[in-house]
N, C-alpha and C positions, 0 to 999 in steps of 0.2 A: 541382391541379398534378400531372399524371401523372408528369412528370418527378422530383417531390418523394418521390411514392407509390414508388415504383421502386428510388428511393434507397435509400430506409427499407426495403424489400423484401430488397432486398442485403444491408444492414449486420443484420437478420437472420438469414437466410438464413449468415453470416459470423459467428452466434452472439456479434452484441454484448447486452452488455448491454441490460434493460431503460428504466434509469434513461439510457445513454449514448443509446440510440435515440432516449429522449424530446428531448436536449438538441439532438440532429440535427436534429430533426425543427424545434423552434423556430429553430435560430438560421441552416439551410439554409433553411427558409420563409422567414422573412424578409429575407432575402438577395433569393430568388428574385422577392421580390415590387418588388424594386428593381431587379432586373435579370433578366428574364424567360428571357432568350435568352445564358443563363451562357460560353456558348463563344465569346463575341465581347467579353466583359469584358476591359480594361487596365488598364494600372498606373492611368491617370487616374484609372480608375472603383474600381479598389480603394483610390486616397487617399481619394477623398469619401467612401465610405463608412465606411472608417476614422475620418476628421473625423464624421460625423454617429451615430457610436457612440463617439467621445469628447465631442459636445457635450453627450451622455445624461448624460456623466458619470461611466458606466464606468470600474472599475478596472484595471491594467494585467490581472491576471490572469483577469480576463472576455472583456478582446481578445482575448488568447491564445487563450482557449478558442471567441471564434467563430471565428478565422482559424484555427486546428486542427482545427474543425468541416468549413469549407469547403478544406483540404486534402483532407481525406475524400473529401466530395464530390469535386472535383475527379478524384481518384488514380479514384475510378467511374465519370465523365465520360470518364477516356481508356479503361478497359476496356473502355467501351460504343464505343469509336469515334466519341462527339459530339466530345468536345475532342482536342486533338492535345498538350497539354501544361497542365502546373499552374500557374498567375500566381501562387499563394501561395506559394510556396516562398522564391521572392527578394525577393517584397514582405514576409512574415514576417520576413524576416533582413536586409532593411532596416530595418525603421520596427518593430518587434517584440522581437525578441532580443538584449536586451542582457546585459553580463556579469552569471553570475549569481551572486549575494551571499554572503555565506557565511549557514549556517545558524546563525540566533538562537538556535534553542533550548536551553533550558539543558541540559547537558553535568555530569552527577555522577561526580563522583570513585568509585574502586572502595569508597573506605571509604564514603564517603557512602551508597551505596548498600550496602553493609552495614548500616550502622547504620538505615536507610530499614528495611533488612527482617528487622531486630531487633525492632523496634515489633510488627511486625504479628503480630496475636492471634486469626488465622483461617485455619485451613485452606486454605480455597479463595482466599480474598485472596492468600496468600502465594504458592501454585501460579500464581495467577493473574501475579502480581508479578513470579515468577523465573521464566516460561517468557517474559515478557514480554521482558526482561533475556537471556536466553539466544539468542532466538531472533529477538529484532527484527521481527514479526510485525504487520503491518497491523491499524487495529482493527478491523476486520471482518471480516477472514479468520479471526481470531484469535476475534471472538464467536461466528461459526459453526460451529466442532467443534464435533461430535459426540462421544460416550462412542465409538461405535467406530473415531474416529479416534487415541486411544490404542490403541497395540500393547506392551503391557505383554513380551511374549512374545521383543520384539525391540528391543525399549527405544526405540521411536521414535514420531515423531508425523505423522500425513499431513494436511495442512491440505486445507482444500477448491479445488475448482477456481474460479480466481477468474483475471480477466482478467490481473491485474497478477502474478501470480505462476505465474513459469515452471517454478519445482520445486516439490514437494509434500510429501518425504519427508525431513524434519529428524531427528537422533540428539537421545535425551538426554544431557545427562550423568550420573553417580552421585546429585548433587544433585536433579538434577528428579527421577531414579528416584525416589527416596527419598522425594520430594516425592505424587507420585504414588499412590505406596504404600498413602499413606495418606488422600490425597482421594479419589481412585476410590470404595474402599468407603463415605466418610461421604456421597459424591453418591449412590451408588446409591442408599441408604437415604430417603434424599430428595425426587429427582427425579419430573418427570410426565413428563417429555419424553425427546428420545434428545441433548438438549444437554446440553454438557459444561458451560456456567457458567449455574449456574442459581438463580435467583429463590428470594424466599422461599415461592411457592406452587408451587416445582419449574420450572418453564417459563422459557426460552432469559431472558437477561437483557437490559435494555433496553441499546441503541447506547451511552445516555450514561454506562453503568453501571459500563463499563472504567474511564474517566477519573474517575469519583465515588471508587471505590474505590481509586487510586493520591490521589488529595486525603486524602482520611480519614485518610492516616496521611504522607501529605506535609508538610502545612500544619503541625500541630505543630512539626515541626523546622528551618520556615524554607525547604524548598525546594520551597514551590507558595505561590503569589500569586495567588488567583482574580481579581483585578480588576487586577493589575499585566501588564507587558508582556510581549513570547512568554520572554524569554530568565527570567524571574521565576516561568514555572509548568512543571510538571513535568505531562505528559502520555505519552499509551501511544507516542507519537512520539518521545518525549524518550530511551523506551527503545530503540526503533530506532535513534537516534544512537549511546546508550552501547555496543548491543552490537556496531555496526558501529565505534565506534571501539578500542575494547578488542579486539576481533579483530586489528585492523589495526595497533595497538600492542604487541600479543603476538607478530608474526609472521605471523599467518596469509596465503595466499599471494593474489591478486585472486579468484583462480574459488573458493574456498572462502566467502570472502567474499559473492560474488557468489550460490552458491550458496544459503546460510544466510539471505540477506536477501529470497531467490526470483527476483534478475533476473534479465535476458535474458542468457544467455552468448554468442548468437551477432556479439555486435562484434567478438569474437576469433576468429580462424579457429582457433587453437589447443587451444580451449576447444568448440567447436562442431564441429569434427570429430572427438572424443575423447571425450565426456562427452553422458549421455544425460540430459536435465532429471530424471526422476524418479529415475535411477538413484544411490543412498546409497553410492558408495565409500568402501573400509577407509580410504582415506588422507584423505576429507575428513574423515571418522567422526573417524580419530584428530588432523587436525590441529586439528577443533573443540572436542575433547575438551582439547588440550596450549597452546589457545590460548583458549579460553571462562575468567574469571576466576572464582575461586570467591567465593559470596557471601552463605552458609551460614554 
């Protein structure tokens, strides 16, 4: 399928991901293998297919992800001048997009989470814990710093370039300083690698390794359930909620918010014509600083 080759050409080429490529690559294939001649597809043809990826059995959140697949596509269809418009757009926000729910995940209180990182009897757990907590950080953005993504020098932290994160350049507060301080030197002494959370034989720690170590010292106190439901465990997500809601609770304004958690700021014209995704302003600096909870 040249047409398919081409695609995938592009959304490299547009420096996606390798992982996102792959999923293109299956669930545009198999599309195409249904409908060859993509630019003369209808709403008919995108119900059956819908029906014949829900008779699979497919959960709602896989649909999404092919029909967001083949938005892609599509949006590449009209670049190239095959198609002249996207059928997914309106078919997704028909039979697709419904209201969306509120977030289950469990939500700890400030003291909770005090007392959560009272417990903890490790240096790096702890670092690990409260930059979690402070900074609301994906777990994968978050396992891959680096030691020279600390800038001790300037008190802040540059996470890596990752698709979903449009700034890069978070402040500490005092706490994390402090925090810092004093894991830096006990990683140096350690480490094999240039990763900042690392293993017992030095080297980058496993994917599952963030979540194991927020359990370890969850589960005593009642607020991680590993076999109970989402809203019953406590995950590195769970910290993303707190810290974006204790932000939003303290004051802080949308685009600091928005900043700190790494989204797009360009929905606001206000915010996107003013504000430069990596650039660390005094006034987010100090609104994160007068609105971050302390948890020390």
């Amino acid at each position: 399928m040249q047409l398919l080759y081409d695609f995938l050409s592009d959304c490299k080429a547009r420096r996606r991901s390798k992982r996102t490529i792959e999923t293109y690559k299956s669930n545009v294939g198999e599309f195409l293998r249904h409908f060859p001649e993509p630019e003369s597809v209808d709403k008919r043809d995108l119900r059956y297919y819908l029906e014949y990826l829900q008779d699979r059995g497919l959960k709602e959140s896989t649909l999404k992800g092919y029909f967001s697949a083949l938005s892609t596509f599509y949006d590449y269809l009209i670049y190239e001048e095959i198609a002249v418009a996207n059928p997914i757009l309106p078919f997704r926000q028909r039979f697709l997009d419904k209201p969306t729910k509120h977030d289950r995940r469990q939500l700890l209180t400030v003291a909770e989470m005090r007392e959560l990182m009272g417990t903890v009897d490790s240096i790096m757990s702890l670092t690990m814990m409260a930059t979690l907590a402070k900074h609301g950080a994906r777990r994968e953005e978050f396992r891959q710093l680096n030691r020279e993504n600390i800038d001790m020098d300037r008190g802040r932290i540059i996470y890596p370039q990752k698709a979903k994160r449009n700034n890069r350049v978070l402040p500490m507060d005092p706490e994390l300083y402090r925090l810092y301080k004093e894991y830096l030197p006990w990683r140096d002494q350690r480490a094999t690698s240039n990763a900042l959370w690392i293993s017992s034989r030095g080297g980058r720690i496993h994917k599952d390794d963030v979540n194991d170590v927020i359990a370890v010292y969850a589960q005593p106190l009642g607020f991680h359930d590993p076999g109970g439901p989402l809203d019953k465990r406590l995950t590195s997500h769970c910290f993303r909620k707190f810290m974006t809601h204790y932000l939003y609770a303290n004051g802080a304004r949308d685009a600091t918010i928005k900043i700190i958690r790494g989204d797009s700021l360009q929905k606001q014209a206000w915010t996107s014509n003013y504000l430069e995704p990596d650039e660390l302003t005094e006034e987010v600096t100090s609104e994160f600083l007068r609105c971050s909870p302390s948890l020390l």
